[in-house]
C-alpha positions as CSV (number, residue, x, y, z in Angstrom):
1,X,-16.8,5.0,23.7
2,X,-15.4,7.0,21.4
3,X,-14.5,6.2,17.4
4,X,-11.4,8.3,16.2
5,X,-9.6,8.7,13.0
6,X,-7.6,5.5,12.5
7,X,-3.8,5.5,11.5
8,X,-5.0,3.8,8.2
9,X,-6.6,7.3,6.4
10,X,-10.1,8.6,6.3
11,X,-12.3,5.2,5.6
12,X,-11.0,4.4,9.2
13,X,-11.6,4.7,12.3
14,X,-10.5,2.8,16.1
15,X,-12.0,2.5,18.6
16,X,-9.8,1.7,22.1
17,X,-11.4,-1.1,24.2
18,X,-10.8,-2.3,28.1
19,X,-12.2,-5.6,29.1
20,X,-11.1,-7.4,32.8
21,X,-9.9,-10.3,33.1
22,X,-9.4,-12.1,36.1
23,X,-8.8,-8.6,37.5
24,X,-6.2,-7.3,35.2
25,X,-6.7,-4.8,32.8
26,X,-6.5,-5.3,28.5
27,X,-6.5,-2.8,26.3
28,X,-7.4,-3.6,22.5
29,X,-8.4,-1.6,19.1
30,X,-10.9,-2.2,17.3
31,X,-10.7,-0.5,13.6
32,X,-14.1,-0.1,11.0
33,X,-14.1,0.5,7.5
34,X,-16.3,3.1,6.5
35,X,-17.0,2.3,3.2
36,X,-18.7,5.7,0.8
37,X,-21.9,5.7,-0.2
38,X,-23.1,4.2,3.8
39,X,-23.9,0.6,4.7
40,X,-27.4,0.4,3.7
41,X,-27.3,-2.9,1.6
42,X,-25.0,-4.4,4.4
43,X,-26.1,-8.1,4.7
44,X,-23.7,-9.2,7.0
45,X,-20.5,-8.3,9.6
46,X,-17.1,-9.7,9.3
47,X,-14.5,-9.5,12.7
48,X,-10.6,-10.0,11.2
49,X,-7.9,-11.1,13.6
50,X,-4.2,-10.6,12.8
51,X,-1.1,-12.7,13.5
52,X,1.5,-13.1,15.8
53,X,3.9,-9.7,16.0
54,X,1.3,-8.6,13.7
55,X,-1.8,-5.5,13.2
56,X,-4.2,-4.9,11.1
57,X,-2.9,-2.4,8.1
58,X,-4.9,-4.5,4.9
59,X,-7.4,-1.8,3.1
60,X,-7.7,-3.7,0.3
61,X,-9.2,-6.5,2.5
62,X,-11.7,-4.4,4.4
63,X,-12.4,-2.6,0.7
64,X,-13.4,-6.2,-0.8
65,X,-15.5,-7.2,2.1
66,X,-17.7,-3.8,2.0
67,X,-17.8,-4.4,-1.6
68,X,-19.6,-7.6,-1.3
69,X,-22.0,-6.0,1.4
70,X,-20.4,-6.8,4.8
71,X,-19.2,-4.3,7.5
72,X,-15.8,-4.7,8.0
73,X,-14.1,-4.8,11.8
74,X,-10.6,-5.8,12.5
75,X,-9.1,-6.5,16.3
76,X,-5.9,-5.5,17.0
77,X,-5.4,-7.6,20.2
78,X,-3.7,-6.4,23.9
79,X,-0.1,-6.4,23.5
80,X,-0.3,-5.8,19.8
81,X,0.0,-3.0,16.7
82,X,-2.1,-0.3,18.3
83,X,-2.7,-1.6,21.8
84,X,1.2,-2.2,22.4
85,X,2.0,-0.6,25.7
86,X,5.2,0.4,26.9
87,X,5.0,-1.7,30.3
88,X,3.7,-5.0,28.4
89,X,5.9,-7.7,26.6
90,X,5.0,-6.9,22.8
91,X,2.9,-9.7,21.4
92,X,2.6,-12.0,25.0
93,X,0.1,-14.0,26.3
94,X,0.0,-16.9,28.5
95,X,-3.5,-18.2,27.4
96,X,-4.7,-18.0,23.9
97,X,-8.0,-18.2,25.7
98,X,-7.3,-14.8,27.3
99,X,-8.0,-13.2,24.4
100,X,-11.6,-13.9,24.7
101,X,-11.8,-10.5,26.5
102,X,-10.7,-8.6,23.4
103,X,-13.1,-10.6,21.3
104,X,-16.3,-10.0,23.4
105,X,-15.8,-6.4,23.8
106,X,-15.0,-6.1,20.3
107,X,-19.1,-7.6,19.5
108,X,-20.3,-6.0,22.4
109,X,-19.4,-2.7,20.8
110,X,-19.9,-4.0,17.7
111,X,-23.4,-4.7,18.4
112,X,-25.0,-1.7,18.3
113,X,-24.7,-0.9,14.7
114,X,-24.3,-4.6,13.4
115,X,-27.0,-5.1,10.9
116,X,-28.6,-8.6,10.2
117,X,-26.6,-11.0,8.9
118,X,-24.4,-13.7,9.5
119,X,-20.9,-12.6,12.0
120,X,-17.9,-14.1,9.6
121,X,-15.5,-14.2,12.0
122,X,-11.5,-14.2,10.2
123,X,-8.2,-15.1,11.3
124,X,-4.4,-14.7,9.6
125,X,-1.6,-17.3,11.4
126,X,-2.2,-17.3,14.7
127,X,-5.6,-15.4,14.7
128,X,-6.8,-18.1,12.5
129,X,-5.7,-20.5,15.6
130,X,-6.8,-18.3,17.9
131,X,-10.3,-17.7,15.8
132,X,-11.1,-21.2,15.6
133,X,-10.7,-22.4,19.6
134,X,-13.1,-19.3,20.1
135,X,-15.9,-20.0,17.9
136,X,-15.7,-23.7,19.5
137,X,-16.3,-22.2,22.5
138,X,-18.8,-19.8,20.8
139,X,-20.3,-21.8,18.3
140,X,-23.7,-19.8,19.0
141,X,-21.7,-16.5,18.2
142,X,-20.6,-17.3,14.5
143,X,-21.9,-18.0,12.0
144,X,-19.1,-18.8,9.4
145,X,-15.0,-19.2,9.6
146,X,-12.7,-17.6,7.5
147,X,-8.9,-18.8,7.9
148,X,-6.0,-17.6,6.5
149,X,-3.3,-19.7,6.5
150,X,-4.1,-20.6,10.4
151,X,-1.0,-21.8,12.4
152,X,-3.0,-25.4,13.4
153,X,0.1,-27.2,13.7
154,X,3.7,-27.4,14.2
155,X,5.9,-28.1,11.3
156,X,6.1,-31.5,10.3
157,X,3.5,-32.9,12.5
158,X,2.3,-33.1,15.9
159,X,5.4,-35.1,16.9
160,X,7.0,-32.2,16.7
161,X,4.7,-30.3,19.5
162,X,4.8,-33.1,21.3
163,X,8.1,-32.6,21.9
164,X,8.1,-29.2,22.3
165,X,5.6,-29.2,25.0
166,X,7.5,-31.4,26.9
167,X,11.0,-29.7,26.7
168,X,9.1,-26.0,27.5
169,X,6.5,-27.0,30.7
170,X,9.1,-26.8,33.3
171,X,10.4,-23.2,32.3
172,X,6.8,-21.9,31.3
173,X,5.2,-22.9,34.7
174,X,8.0,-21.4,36.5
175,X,9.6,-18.2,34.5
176,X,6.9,-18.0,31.3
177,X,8.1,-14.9,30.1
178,X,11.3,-16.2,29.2
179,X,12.8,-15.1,26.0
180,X,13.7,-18.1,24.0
181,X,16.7,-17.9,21.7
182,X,15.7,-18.8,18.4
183,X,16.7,-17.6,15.2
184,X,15.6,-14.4,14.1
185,X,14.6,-14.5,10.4
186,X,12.7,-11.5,9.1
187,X,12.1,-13.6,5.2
188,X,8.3,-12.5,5.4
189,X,8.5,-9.4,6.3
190,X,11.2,-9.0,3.3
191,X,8.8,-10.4,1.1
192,X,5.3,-8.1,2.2
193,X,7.4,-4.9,3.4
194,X,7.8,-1.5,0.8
195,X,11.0,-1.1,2.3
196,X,12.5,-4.2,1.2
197,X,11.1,-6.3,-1.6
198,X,7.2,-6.4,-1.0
199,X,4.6,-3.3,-1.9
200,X,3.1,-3.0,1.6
201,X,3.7,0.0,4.0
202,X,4.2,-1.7,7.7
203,X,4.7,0.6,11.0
204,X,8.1,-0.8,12.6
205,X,6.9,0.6,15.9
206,X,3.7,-2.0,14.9
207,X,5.0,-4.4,13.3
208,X,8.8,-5.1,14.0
209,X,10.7,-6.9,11.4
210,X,12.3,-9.8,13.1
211,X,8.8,-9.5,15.5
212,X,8.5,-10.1,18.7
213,X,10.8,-11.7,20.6
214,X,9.7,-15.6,21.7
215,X,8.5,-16.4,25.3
216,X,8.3,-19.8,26.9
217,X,4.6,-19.3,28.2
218,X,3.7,-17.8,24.4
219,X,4.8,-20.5,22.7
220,X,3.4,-23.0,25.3
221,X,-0.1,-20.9,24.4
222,X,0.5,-21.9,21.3
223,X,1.1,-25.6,21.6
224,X,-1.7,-25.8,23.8
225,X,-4.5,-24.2,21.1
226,X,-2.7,-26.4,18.8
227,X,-3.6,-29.5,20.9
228,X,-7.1,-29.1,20.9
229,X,-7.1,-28.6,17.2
230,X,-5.6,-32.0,17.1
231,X,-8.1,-33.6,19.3
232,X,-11.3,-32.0,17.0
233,X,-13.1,-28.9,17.6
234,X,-16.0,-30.1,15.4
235,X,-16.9,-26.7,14.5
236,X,-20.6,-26.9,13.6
237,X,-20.5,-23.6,11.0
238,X,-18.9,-23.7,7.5
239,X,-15.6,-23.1,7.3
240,X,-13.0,-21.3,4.5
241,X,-9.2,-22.3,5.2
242,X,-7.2,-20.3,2.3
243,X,-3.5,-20.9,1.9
244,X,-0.2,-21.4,-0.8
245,X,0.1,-24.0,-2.3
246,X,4.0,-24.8,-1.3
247,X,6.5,-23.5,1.6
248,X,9.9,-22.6,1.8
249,X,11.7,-23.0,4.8
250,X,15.4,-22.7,5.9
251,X,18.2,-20.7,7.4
252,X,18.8,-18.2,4.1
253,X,16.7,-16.0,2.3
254,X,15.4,-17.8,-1.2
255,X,14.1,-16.5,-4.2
256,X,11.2,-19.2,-4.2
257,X,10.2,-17.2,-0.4
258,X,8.1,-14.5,-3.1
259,X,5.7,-17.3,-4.2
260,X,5.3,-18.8,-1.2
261,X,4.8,-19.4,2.6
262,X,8.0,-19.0,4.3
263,X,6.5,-18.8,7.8
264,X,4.2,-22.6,8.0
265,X,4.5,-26.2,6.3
266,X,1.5,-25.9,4.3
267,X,0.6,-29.0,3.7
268,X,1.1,-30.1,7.5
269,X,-1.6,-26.8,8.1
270,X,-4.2,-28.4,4.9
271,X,-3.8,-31.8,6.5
272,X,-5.2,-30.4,10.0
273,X,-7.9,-27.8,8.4
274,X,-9.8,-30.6,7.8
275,X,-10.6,-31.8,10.6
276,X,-11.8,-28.6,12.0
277,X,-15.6,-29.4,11.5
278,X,-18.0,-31.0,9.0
279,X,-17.7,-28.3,6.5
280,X,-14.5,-27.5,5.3
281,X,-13.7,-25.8,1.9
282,X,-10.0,-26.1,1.5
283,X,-8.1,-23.5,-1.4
284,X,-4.8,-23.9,-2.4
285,X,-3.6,-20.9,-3.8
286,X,-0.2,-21.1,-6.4
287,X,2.2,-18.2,-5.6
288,X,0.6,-17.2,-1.9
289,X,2.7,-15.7,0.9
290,X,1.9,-17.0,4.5
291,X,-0.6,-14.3,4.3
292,X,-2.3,-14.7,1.2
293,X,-4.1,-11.4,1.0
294,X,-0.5,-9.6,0.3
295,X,0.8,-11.6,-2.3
296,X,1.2,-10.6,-5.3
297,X,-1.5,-8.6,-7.2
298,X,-2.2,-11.3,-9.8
299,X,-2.2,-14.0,-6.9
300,X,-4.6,-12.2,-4.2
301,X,-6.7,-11.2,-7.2
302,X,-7.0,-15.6,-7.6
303,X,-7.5,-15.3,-3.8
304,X,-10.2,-12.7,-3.8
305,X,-12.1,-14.5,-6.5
306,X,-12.1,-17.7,-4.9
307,X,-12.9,-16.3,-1.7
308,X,-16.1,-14.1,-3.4
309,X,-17.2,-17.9,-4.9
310,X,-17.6,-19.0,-1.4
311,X,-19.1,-16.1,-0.1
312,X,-21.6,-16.5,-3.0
313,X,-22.7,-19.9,-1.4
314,X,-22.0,-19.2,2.3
């Protein structure tokens, strides 16, 4: 294995992984902070998992977390940011639980240099749904759960995936990588991108605009996770879900899509966090973005302080 400069600048580096499963072959990234001065007062490990159509670009993120004394890993899972591949669908899997591979070889190479401490393992959107089925599986493996804004439900309630599940079975069993035509709205990337009307620099060639393009079997991945959610992981460690305080939803860009989550109903996501386990700490942050860590400056600074209080405690 061999680190090399990251993409991100000269605190970085990645770190390509290969894990098997079921025969076939994934390729993920896994990306460090290097933080000056070394990691001797290190007193724990945090692993971050990105979204849907998503990688891992945050500094200021990783920065924070070596700040507070934690070495700092992010996953950029197969089929996404750096581990796209030309003869992959961007973004696809049929099994959230396939990305268990990615995972394990990302603390298996983690492990070497992982110092004592609790592993805080984080997720954005769909990592955060994705992060939470695998520490139930894992509970032995984490030690606390850090989600933000984790897509645990589908708008409106689980009528609504219900439903969904039903119409999609047939064509995911038989042709999953179907593309689904759904509107293509590219609000939040308008509102986090440099190039429109966000101050975030995003690689299109990482992170497309309108994002990935919808599959039957992905989307049936995802109503699946979201099932189990609903029956009750009863996650055993503690457990941060950060999020906006409102959404804003609809066919046309609004103004009110800068102060808020214009990807997931909030309150449908708040309602379902707590039932994840028997410690949940629930913040409600005024002015978020579906991913809270990019809103505005005065906004993530709230989130960063609210999120240093829990770690105080954790």
């Amino acid at each position: 294995m061999e680190w090399k400069p990251d993409i991100l600048g000269p605190a970085f580096e990645s770190l390509e992984l290969h894990a098997l499963r079921d025969g076939v072959r994934q390729t993920s990234t896994l990306i460090r902070h290097l933080p000056s001065g070394g990691g001797g007062s290190e007193r724990g490990t945090v692993l971050f998992l990105h979204g849907w159509s998503d990688y891992f670009f945050n500094h200021e993120l990783a920065e924070f977390f070596a700040g507070n004394g934690l070495r700092f890993y992010a996953l950029d899972l197969h089929n996404h940011g750096r581990s796209l591949r030309a003869d992959t669908p961007g973004g696809y899997v049929a099994d959230l639980d396939h990305y268990d591979a990615d995972v394990l070889a990302a603390l298996e190479a983690i492990g070497a240099e992982r110092p004592a401490g609790p592993l805080i393992l984080m997720g954005h959107s769909t990592g955060g749904l994705v992060a939470a089925l695998w520490a139930a599986r894992h509970p032995e493996r984490v030690d606390a759960l850090i989600l933000n804004s984790p897509w645990l439900e589908m708008h409106g309630s689980s009528v609504v995936r219900h439903a969904a599940r039903s119409l999609l079975a047939p064509l995911s069993r038989v042709r999953p990588e179907t593309i689904l035509r759904l509107p293509e709205r590219g609000f939040y990337w308008r509102s986090i991108s440099s190039e429109a009307e966000g101050e975030w620099d995003l690689d299109a060639k990482y992170r497309p605009p309108l994002a990935f393009p919808v599959r039957a079997g992905w989307l049936s991945a995802v109503l699946s996770g979201q099932g189990r959610v609903a029956r009750g992981l009863e996650l055993p460690m503690p457990i941060l879900v950060i999020l906006s305080s409102a959404s804003s939803n609809g066919p046309l860009w609004r103004e009110d899509m800068r102060r808020s989550d214009a990807v997931l109903d909030v309150n449908t996501m708040a309602l379902r966090a707590l039932e994840l386990g028997r410690s949940v700490t629930l913040e409600r942050v005024d002015g978020a973005l579906h991913d809270v860590f990019l809103s505005p400056a005065t906004v993530r600074q709230e989130a960063y302080d609210r999120l240093s209080r829990w770690l105080r405690i954790l």
